[in-house]
N, C-alpha and C positions, 0 to 999 in steps of 0.2 A: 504494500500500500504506500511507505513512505518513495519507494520506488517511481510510483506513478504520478503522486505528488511533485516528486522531484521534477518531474520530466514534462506534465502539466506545467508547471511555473514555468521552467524555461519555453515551452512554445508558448504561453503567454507575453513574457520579455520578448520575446521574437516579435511578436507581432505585431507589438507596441512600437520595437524599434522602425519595423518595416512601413508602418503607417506613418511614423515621424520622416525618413526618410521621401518616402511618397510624397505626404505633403510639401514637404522643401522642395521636391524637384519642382510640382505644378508651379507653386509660388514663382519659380525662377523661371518657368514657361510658360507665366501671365496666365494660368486660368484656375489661380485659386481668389482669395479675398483679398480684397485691397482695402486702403485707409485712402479717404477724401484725402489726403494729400499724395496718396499715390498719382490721382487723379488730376490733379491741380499740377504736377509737378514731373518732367522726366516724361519717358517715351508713354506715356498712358494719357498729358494730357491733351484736351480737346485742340483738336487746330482746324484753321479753315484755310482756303488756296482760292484767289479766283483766278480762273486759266477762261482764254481766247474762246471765243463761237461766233460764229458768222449769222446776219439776220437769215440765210440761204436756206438753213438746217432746217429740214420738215421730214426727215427722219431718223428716226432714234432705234440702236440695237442694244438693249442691256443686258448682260451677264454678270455672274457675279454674285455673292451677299451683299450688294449695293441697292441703298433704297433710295428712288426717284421721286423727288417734288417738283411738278413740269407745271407749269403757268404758262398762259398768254399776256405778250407781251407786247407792245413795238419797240423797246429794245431791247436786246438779247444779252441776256448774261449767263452766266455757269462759274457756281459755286460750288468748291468741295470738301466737305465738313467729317474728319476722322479723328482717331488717334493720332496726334506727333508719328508714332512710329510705321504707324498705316495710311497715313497721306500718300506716301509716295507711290504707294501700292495701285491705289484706284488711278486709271487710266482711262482719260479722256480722248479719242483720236475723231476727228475730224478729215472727212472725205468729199469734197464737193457737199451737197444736200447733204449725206448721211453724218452722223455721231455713235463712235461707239463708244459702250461704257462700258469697264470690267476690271475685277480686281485681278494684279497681277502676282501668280504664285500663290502659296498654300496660305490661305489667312484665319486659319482656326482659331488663333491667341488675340482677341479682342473682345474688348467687354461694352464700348458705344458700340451703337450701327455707326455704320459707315453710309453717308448720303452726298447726294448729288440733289445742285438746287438749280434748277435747268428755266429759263423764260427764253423762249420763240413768238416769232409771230404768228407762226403756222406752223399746224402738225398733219400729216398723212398717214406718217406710219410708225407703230410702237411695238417692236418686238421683246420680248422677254424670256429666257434663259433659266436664271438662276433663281435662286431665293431669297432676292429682296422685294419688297413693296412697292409699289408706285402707285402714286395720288396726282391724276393728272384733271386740271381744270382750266376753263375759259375758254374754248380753241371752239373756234367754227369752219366750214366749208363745204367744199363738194364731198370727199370722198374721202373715207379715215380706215385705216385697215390696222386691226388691231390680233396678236399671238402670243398667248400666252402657253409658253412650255415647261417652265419648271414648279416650286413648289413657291414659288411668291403670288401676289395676289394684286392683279390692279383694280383700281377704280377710279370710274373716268364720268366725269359731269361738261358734257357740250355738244353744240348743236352738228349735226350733219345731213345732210341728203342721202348720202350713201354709205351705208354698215358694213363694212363686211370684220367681225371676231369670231375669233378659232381657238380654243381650250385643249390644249396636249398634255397635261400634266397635270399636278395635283393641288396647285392653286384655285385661288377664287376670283372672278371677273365680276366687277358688279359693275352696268352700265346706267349711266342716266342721260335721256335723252330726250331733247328739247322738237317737236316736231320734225321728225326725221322722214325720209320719202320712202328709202326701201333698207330693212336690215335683216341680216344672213347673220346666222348664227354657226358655230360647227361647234358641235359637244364629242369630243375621242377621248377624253383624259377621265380620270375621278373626281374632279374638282369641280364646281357649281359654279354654272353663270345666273346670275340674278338681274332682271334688267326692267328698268321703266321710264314711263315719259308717251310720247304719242308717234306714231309711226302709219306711212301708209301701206304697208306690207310686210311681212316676217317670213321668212324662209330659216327655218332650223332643221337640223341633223342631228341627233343623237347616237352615239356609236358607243360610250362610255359606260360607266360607273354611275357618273356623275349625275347631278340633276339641274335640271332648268326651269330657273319662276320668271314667267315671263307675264303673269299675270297683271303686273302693272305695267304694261307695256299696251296701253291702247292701241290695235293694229286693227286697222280697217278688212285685210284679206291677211288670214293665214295658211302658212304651209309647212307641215313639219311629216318630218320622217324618224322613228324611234326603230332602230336595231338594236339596242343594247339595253341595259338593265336598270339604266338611269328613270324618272319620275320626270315629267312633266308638268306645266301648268302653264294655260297660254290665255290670250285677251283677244277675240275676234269679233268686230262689230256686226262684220255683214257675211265674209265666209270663210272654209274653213276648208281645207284638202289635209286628209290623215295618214297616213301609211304608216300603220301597225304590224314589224315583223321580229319583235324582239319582247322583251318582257316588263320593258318599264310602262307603269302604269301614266297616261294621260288625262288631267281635268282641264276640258274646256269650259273658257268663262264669255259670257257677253252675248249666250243664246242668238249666236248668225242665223240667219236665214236658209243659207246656200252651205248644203254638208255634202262633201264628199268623203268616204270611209273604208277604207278597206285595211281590214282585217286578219293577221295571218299569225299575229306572235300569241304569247299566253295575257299579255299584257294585257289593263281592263282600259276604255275610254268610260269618263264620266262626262255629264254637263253638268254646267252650275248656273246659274242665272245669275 
């Protein structure tokens, strides 16, 4: 017994030590706790850079743990707010029209986000990658094309004519939209688009996981297609074309007049008034 005791205590003492060690190494590789003056002071504190863009930019590529706050502007700036140690990391390149944005190298040792504070005059098109956020607001025009692939989440408030957003991944897309004429949806990811405002047509795709309320989205004529396993919810004033061949369940809302329906997956349609 005292045998066992002896032997007990020492893997105790072990354990102890190897968790004290542990903890020393993360501390020295930024991902344990720090003190407000770690923060205030030395490669952890906050810095900002403002770097070059042209009024031209109306397309944006972001990759990256980098989160995007995009405004409308008439004059164009680009701000970029990290760690001292992680400023240099986030890379902004500029191409004619386009802008990429993306962190360079492995940046797992950071305890702020890391952001980008982007004003254009005009936006077209907003790709996304990685798994940062972006909050994009004020932009109007003809045509806005919006892609969402990795695990970040946009959301976007402005006017367009022409929609077309696409969901590959396991973020979240939340649109709001100001009298739109026609918007296209694609659902292939796990990740939920949520969208409203007033529109004169919706065309969606589900192929996904994921699901779509599109319920606040007043649209005069809709058209959706469910292959996948996602849930629906749509707004159709006057008609509706269904193409049911997959298993997610769709509730139509706004009692159209003009139903077309066809039938083929396990998946249930409801209406709703």
């Amino acid at each position: 017994m005292k045998v066992l005791m002896r032997v007990g205590a020492g893997m105790l003492m072990l354990a102890v030590a190897l968790i004290g060690v542990s903890f020393g190494v993360l501390r020295a590789e930024g991902v344990g706790e720090y003190d407000i003056g770690d923060y205030n002071n030395g490669k952890h504190a906050l810095a900002s850079e403002t770097r070059k863009v042209d009024a031209g930019v109306s397309t944006i590529d972001l990759d990256g743990p980098v989160d995007l706050v995009l405004k409308q502007g008439s004059t164009p700036s680009l701000v970029v707010r990290a760690e001292q140690n992680m400023l240099a990391r986030v890379k902004t390149v500029q191409n004619g029209s386009s802008l990429r944005i993306d962190a360079e190298g492995h940046v797992f040792h950071f305890n702020r986000p890391m952001r980008v504070e982007l004003t254009l005059p005009s936006l077209q098109q907003l790709s996304m990658h990685g798994s940062g956020d972006s909050r994009v607001s004020g932009f109007s025009g003809d045509k806005l094309t919006l892609a969402l692939h990795g695990s970040g989440d946009i959301r976007f408030d402005g006017q367009y004519q022409h929609v077309n957003a696409g969901l590959f991944g396991s973020g979240d897309l939340d649109l709001k939209l100001l009298n739109a004429g026609d918007v296209a949806l694609d659902l292939q990811g796990s990740g939920d688009i949520s969208t409203s405002g007033q529109s004169k047509s919706l065309t969606a795709r589900v192929t996904g996981s994921g699901d779509l309320d599109a319920e606040k989205l007043l649209a005069d004529a809709v058209k959706i297609d469910v292959l996948g396993s996602g849930d629906s919810s749509v707004y159709a004033k006057q008609s509706i074309a269904v193409d049911l061949t997959g298993s997610g369940d769709i509730d139509v809302h706004g009692n159209p007049a003009q139903r077309q329906i066809n039938k083929l997956g396990s998946g249930d349609i409801s209406w709703e008034n």
